[in-house]
C-alpha positions as CSV (number, residue, x, y, z in Angstrom):
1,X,-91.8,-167.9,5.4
2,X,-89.3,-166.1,2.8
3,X,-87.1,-163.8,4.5
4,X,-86.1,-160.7,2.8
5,X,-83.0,-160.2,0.7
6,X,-81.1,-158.0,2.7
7,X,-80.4,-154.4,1.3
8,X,-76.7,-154.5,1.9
9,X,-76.4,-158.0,-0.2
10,X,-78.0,-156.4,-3.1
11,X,-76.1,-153.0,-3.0
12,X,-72.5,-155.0,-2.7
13,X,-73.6,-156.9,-5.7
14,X,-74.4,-153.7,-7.3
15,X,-70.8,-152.3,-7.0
16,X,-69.3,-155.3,-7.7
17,X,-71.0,-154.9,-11.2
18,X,-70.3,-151.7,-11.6
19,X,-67.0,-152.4,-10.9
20,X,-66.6,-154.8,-13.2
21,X,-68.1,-153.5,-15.9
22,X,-66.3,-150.5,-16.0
23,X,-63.0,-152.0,-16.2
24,X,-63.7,-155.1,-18.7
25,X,-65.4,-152.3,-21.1
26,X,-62.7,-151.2,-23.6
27,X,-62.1,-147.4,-24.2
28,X,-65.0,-145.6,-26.7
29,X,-62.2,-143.0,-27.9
30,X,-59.0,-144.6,-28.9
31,X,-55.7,-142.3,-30.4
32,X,-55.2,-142.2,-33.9
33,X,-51.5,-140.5,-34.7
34,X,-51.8,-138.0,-37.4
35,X,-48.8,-135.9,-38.7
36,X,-48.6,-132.8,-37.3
37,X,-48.1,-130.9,-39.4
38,X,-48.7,-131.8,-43.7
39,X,-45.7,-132.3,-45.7
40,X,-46.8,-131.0,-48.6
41,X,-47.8,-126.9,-49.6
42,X,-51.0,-126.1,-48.9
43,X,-53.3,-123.9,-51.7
44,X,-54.5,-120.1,-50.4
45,X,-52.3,-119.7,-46.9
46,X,-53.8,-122.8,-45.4
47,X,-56.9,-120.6,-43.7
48,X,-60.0,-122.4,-42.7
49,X,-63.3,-122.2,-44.1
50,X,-66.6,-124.0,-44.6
51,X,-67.1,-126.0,-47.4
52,X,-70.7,-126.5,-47.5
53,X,-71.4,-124.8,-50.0
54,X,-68.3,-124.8,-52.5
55,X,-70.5,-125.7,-55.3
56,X,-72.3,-122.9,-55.3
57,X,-69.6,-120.5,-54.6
58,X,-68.5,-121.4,-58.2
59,X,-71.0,-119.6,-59.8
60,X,-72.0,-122.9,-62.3
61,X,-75.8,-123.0,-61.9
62,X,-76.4,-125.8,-64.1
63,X,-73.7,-127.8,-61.8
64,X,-75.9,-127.2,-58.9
65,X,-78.7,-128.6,-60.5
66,X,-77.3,-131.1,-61.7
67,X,-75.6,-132.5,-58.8
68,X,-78.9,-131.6,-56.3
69,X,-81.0,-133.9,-59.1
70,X,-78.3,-136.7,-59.2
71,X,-78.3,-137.0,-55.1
72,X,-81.9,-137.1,-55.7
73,X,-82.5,-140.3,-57.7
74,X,-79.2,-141.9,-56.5
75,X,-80.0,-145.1,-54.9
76,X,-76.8,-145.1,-52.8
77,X,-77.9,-141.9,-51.1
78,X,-81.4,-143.3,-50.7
79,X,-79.9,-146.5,-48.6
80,X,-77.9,-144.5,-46.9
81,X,-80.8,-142.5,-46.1
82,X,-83.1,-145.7,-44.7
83,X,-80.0,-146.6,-42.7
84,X,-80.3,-143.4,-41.2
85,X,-84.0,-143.9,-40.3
86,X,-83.4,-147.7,-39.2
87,X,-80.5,-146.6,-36.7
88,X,-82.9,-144.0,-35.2
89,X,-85.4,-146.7,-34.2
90,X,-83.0,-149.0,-32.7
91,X,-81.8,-146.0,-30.4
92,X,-85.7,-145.8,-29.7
93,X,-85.6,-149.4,-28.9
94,X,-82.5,-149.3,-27.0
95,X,-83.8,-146.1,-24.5
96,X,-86.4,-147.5,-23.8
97,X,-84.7,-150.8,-22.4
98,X,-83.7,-148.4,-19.7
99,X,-87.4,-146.9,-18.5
100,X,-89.8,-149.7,-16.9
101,X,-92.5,-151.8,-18.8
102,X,-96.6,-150.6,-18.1
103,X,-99.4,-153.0,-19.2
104,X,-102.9,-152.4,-18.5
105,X,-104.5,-155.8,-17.6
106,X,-108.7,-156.5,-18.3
107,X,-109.8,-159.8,-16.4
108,X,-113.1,-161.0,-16.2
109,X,-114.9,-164.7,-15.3
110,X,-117.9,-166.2,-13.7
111,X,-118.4,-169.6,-11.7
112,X,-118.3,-171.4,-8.5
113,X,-115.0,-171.3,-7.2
114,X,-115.7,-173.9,-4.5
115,X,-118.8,-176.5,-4.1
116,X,-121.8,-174.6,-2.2
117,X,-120.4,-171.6,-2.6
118,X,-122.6,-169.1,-5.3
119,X,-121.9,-168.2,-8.4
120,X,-119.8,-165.5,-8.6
121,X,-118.5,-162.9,-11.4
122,X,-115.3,-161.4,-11.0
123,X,-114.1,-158.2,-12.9
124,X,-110.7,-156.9,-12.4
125,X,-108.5,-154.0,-14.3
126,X,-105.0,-153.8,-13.7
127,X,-101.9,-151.8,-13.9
128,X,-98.7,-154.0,-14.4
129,X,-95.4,-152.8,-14.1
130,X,-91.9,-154.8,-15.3
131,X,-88.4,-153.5,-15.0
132,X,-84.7,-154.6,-15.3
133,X,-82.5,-152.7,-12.8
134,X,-79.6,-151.6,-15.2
135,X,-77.4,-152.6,-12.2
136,X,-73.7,-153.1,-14.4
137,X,-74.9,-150.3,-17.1
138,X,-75.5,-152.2,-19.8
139,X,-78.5,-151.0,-21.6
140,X,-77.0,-147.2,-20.4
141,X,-73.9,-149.0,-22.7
142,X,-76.1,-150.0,-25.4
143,X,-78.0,-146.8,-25.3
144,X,-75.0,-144.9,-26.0
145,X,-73.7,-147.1,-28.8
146,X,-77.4,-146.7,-30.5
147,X,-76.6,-142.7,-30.5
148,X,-73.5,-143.1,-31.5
149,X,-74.9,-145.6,-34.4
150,X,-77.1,-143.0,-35.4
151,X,-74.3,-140.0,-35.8
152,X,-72.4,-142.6,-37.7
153,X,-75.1,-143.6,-40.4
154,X,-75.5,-139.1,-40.8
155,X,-72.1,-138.8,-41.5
156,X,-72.5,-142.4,-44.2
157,X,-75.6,-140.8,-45.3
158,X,-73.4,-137.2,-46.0
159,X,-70.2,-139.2,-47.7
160,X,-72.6,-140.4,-50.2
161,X,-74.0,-137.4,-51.1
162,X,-70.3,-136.1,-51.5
163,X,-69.4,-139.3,-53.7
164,X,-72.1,-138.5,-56.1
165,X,-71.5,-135.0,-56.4
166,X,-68.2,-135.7,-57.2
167,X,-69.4,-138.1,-59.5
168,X,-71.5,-135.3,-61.4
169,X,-68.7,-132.9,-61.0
170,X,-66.5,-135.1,-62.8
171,X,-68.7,-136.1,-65.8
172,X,-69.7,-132.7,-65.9
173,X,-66.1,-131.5,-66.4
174,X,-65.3,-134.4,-68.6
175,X,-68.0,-133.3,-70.8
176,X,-66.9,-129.5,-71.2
177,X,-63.6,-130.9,-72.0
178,X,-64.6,-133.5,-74.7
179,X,-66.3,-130.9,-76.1
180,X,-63.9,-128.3,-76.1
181,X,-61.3,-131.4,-77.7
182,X,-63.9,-132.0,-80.0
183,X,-64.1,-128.3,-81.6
184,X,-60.4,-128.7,-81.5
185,X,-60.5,-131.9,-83.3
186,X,-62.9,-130.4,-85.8
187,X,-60.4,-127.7,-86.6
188,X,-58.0,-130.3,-87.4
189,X,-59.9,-132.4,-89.2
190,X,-60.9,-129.3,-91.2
191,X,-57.5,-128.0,-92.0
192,X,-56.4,-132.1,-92.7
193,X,-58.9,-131.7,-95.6
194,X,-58.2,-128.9,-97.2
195,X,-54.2,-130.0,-97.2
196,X,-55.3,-133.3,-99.0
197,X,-57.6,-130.8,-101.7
198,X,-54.8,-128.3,-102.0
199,X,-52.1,-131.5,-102.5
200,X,-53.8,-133.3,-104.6
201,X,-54.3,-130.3,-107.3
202,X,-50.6,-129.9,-106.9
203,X,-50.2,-133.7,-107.7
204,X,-52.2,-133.8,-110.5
205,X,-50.7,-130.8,-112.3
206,X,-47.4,-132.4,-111.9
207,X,-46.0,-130.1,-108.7
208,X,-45.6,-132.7,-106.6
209,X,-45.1,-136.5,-106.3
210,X,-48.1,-138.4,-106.2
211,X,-46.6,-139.8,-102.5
212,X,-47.4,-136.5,-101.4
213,X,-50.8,-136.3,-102.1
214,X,-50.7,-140.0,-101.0
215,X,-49.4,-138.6,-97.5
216,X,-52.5,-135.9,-97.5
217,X,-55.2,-138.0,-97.9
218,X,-53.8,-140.3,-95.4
219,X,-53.5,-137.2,-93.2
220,X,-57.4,-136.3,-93.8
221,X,-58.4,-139.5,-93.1
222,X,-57.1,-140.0,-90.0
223,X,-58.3,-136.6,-89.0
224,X,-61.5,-137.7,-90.0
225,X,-61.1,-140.8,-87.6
226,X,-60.1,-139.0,-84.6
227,X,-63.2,-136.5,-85.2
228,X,-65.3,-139.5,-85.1
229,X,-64.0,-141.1,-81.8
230,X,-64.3,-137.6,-80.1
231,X,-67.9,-137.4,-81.3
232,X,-68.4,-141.0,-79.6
233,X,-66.4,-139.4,-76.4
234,X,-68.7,-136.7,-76.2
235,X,-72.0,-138.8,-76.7
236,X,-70.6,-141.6,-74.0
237,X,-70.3,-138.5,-71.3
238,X,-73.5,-137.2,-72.4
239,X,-75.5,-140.7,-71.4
240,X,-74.1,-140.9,-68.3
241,X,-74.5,-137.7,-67.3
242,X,-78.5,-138.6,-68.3
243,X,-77.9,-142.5,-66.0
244,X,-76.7,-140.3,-63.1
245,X,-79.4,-137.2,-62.8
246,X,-82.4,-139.3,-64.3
247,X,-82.7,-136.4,-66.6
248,X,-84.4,-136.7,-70.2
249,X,-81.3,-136.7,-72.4
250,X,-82.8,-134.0,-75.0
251,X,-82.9,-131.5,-71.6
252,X,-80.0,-132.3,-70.3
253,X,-78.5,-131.4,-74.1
254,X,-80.0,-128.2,-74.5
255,X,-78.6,-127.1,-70.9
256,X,-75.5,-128.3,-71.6
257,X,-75.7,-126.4,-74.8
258,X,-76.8,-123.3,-73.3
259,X,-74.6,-123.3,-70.2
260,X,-70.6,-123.0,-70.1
261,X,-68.6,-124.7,-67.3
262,X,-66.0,-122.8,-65.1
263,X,-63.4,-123.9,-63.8
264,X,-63.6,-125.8,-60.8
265,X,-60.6,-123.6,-58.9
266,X,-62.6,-121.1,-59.4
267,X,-64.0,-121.6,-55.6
268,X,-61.1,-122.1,-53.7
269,X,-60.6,-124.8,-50.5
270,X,-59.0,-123.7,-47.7
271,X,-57.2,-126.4,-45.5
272,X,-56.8,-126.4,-41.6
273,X,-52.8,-126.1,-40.7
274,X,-53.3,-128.9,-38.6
275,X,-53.9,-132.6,-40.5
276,X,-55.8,-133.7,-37.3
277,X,-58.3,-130.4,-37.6
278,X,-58.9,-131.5,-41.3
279,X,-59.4,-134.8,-40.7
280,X,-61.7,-134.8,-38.1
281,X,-64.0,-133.5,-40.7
282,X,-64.2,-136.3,-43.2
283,X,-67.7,-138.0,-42.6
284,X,-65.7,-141.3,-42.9
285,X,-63.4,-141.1,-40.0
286,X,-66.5,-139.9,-38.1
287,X,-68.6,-142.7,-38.6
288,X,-65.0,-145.3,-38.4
289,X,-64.7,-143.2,-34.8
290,X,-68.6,-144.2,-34.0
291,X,-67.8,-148.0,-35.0
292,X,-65.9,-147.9,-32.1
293,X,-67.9,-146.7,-29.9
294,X,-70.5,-148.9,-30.6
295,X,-68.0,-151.7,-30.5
296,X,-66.8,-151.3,-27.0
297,X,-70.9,-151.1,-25.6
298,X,-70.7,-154.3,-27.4
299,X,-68.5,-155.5,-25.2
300,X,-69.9,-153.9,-22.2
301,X,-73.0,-155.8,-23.6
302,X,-71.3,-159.1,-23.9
303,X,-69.7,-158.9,-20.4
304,X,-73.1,-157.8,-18.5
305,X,-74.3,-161.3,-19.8
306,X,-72.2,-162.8,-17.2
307,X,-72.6,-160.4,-14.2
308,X,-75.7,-160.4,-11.9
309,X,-79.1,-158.9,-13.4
310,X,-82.0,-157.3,-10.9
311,X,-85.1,-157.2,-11.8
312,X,-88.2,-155.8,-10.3
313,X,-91.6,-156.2,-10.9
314,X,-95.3,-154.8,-9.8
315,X,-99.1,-154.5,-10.2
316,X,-102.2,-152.3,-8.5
317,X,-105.8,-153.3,-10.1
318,X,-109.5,-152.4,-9.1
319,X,-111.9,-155.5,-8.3
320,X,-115.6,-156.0,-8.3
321,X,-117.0,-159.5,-7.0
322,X,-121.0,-160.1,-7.8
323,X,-122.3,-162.6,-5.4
324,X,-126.4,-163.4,-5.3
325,X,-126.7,-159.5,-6.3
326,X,-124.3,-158.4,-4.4
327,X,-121.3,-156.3,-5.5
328,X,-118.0,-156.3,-3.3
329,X,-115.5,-153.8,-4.2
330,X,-111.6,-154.1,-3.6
331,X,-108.3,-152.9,-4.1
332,X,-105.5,-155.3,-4.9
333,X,-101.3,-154.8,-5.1
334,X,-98.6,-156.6,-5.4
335,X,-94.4,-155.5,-5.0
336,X,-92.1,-157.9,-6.6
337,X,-90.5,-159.7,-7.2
338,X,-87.4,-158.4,-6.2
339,X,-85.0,-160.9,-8.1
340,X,-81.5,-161.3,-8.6
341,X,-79.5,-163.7,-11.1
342,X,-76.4,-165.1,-11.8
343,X,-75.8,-167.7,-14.7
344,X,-73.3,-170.2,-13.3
345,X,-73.0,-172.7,-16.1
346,X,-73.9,-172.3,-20.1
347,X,-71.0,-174.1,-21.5
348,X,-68.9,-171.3,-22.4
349,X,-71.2,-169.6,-24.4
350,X,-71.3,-166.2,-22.7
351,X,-67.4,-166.6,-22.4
352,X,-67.5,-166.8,-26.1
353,X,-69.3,-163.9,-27.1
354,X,-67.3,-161.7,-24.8
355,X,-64.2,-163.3,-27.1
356,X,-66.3,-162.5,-30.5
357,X,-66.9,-159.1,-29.5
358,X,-63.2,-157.9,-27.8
359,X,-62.1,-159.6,-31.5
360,X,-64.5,-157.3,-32.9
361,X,-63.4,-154.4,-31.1
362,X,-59.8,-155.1,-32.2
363,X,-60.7,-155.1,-36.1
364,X,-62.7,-151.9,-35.6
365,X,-59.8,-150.1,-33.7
366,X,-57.5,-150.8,-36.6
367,X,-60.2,-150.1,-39.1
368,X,-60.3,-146.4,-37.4
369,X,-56.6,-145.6,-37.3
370,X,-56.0,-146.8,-41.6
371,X,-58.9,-144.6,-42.1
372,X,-57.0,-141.5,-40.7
373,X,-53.9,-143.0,-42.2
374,X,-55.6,-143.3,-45.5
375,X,-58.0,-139.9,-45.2
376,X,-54.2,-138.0,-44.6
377,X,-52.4,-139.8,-47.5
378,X,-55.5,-138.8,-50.0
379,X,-55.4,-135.2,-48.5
380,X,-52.1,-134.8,-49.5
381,X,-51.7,-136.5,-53.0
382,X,-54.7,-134.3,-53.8
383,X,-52.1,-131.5,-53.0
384,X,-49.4,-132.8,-54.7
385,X,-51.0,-133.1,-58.1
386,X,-52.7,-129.6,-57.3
387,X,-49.3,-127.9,-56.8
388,X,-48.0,-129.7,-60.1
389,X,-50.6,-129.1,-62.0
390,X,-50.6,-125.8,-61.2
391,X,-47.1,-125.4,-62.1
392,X,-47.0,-127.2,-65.5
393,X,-49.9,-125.3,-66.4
394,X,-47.4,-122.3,-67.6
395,X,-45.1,-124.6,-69.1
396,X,-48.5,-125.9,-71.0
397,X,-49.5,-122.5,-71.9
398,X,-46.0,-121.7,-73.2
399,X,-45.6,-124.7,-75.7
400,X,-49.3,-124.0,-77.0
401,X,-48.8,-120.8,-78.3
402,X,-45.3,-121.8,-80.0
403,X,-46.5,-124.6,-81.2
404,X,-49.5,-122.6,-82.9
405,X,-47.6,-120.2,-84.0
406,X,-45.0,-122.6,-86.0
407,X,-48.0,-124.2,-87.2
408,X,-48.8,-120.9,-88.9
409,X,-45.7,-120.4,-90.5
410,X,-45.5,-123.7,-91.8
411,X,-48.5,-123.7,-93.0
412,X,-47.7,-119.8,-94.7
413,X,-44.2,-121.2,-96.5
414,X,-46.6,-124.8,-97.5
415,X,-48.9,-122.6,-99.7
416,X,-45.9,-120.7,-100.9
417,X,-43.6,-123.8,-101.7
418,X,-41.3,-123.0,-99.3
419,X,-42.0,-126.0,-96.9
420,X,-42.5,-129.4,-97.9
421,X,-45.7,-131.5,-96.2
422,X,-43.8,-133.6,-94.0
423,X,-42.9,-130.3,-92.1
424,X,-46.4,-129.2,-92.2
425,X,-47.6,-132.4,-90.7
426,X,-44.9,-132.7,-88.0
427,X,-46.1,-128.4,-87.4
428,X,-49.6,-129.6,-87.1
429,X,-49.0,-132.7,-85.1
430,X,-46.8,-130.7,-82.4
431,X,-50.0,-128.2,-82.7
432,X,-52.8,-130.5,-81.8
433,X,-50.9,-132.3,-79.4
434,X,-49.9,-129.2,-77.0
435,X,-53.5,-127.5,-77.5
436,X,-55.2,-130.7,-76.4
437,X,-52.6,-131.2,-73.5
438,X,-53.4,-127.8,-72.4
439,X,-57.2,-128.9,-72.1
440,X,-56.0,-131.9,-70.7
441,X,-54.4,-130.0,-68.0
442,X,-57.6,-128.4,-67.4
443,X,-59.8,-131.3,-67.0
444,X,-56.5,-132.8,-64.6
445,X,-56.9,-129.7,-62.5
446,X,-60.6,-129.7,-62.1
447,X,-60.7,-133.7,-61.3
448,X,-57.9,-132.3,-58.2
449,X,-59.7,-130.2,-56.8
450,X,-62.7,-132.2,-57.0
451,X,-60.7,-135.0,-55.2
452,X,-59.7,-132.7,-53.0
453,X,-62.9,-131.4,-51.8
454,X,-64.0,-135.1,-51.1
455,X,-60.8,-136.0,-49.3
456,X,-61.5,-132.9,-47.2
457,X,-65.3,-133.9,-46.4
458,X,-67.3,-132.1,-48.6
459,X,-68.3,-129.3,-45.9
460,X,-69.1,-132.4,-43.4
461,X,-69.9,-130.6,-39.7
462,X,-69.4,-133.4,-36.9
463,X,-70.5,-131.1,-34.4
464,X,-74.0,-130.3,-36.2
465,X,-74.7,-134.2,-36.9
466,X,-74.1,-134.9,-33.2
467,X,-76.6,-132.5,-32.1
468,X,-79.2,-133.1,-34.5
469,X,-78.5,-137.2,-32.9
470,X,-79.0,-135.8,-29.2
471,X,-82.3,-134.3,-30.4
């Protein structure tokens, strides 16, 4: 006869694996140094806000609907999206390795189970029950890591919505500058042409020196050529803009017609003091933090492979025996086994995995801490070029209108013969060149705070993505 494994034996074994466990698992939450403080001055007294909906604080309808179309049809957000839903079923997977397995069982058969004995049917149903004792807390491990999966696949799913509305935002500046350089380069072109017309009279009634009107022409022309790569500029913008929303490009032209872009500092971001406060909100770092998690119950996992599993196992089921007419009702259970194992020899292979996976662990830990080096160092270039181009933007404003203004004296003492035609070029060229920096400058400050906004999360809400996870 078997004799009974005694309780004490299995509940020594039990805290030995715990034991174990718990101190071979590597940390889930590992430091990453930020700055304390930023190095660089922050825009609007550094105050906190939410972010989450910056696009519509700036008052640009047609940006809205543009970038809410785009995320849309964007394949990236779409995958990102699936991984979402495939993380959620392997957390499904991995709680239920924790609850017991329940069968129900249909049996049925007729014969002669032993020679002169009468035929006999037999009908059983059954209840079977399976479970694995999570004795070192691995599948609680795994469990975990599954959650944590899932938060990290959210905040994925969030940083690609963010790169494509950047994206959008970007084109969609890019095109109200290239058009705004284009009605520029039209002027210019323009006033080019009527030089060359008003030269080339003077040439022919002996004024001036055929060079000159030599000069003009040349002038026009390559007026006339930078009017036509603009117009290309403009059209490039245009068709992406129609790649990236999916919209019919003859809409998306008459809304863009219709609709006037402001600018994007219009809506201001407001950054946390603290880099670690701001940081902690990038969807990025989030999901790099997650990867760790789910790296060290990957450990957990490996080690458990080489510690002692319990597992347990039962049945109830309902019989009916027919014998010559006769029925013979019955109840029949069963407890167990009650089993314990231990692998003893596989050739190193468990010893192996728990190598892969504390190697693992290590790459993912270093992965975690550059992104926050790397999520700080964007955060703060973003407001380095803000501050700059914030303060050239005077400077900018400054030679435009001097410029403009030479350019219409020049062009006053040119019609009156005062001011030969290689001043009024060098008038115009200074002219076109500051105007178009100052547009310039706009688009630059625009694309900043648009890279700032990403570099700050895009309104990403850790707290609201882990509990939508628990539910």
């Amino acid at each position: 006869m078997k004799r009974p494994i005694p309780r004490a034996l299995i509940a020594t074994a039990a805290v030995l694996a715990l034991s174990a466990c718990s101190s071979w698992m590597p940390p889930t939450q590992v430091s990453a140094e930020a700055p304390p403080q930023w190095h660089v001055p922050l825009p609007h007294q550094g105050s906190v806000e939410s972010m989450t909906q910056w696009w519509q604080q700036q008052g640009d309808p047609l940006l809205v609907e543009l970038i809410a179309t785009a995320q849309g049809v964007s394949p990236t957000v779409s995958a990102s999206l699936a991984r979402v839903e495939s993380a959620r079923a392997q957390q499904a997977v991995a709680f239920g390795a924790l609850l017991p397995n329940l069968g129900v069982q249909l049996l049925g058969n007729r014969g002669v189970s032993q020679p002169g004995l009468p035929v006999t049917t037999a009908q059983q149903v059954g209840l079977q029950a399976a479970w694995e004792v999570d004795l070192v807390g691995a599948n609680r491990a795994v469990n975990n890591a599954a959650s944590a999966n899932v938060e990290g696949t959210q905040a994925q799913w969030h940083d690609a919505r963010v790169a494509v509305a950047a994206e959008v935002a970007n084109l969609y500046y890019g095109q109200a500058h290239c058009i705004k350089q284009l009605a520029l380069t039209q002027r210019d072109a323009t006033s080019r042409q009527e030089t060359a017309r008003l030269t080339e009279i003077n040439a022919n009634a002996g004024f001036l020196a055929p060079s000159m009107a030599a000069m003009a022409r040349a002038s026009a022309a390559d007026g006339h050529s930078r009017l036509t790569l603009q117009t290309a500029q403009c059209a490039l913008t245009t068709k992406a803009l129609v790649a990236l929303t999916g919209t019919a490009e003859p809409e998306l032209r008459q809304k863009l017609a219709l609709a006037q872009a402001r600018p994007a500092q219009g809506a201001s971001i407001s950054i946390a003091s603290v880099p670690a406060q701001t940081i902690s909100q990038r969807p990025d770092v989030f999901s790099a933090e997650r990867d760790v998690m789910v790296a060290s119950a990957q450990v957990g996992a490996a080690v458990a492979q080489r510690l002692p599993r319990l597992s347990l196992s039962g049945s109830i089921a309902g019989t009916r025996l027919t014998t010559n007419g006769v029925d013979t009702d019955g109840t029949t259970w069963s407890f167990g086994p009650l089993a314990i194992s231990l692998p003893l020899f596989d050739g190193g292979q468990r010893a192996a995995a728990v190598q892969s996976a504390e190697a693992n662990y290590r790459a993912v830990v270093s992965t975690y801490r550059a992104r926050v080096r790397n999520a700080v160092r964007e955060v703060e270039e973003a407001l380095i070029n803000l501050d700059s181009s914030q303060a050239r933007a005077v400077d900018a404003r400054v030679a435009r209108d001097g410029y403009a203004e030479t350019l219409t004296a020049t062009q006053t003492r040119f019609s009156q013969g005062l001011a030969s035609l290689v001043e009024l070029e060098d008038a115009r060229r200074n002219a076109l060149a500051s105007e178009s920096a100052l547009f310039a400058l706009d688009l630059e400050r625009n694309q900043i705070w648009v890279a700032l906004y990403r570099a700050l999360g895009g309104g990403f809400e850790p707290h609201a993505v882990t509990q939508t996870a628990a539910n």
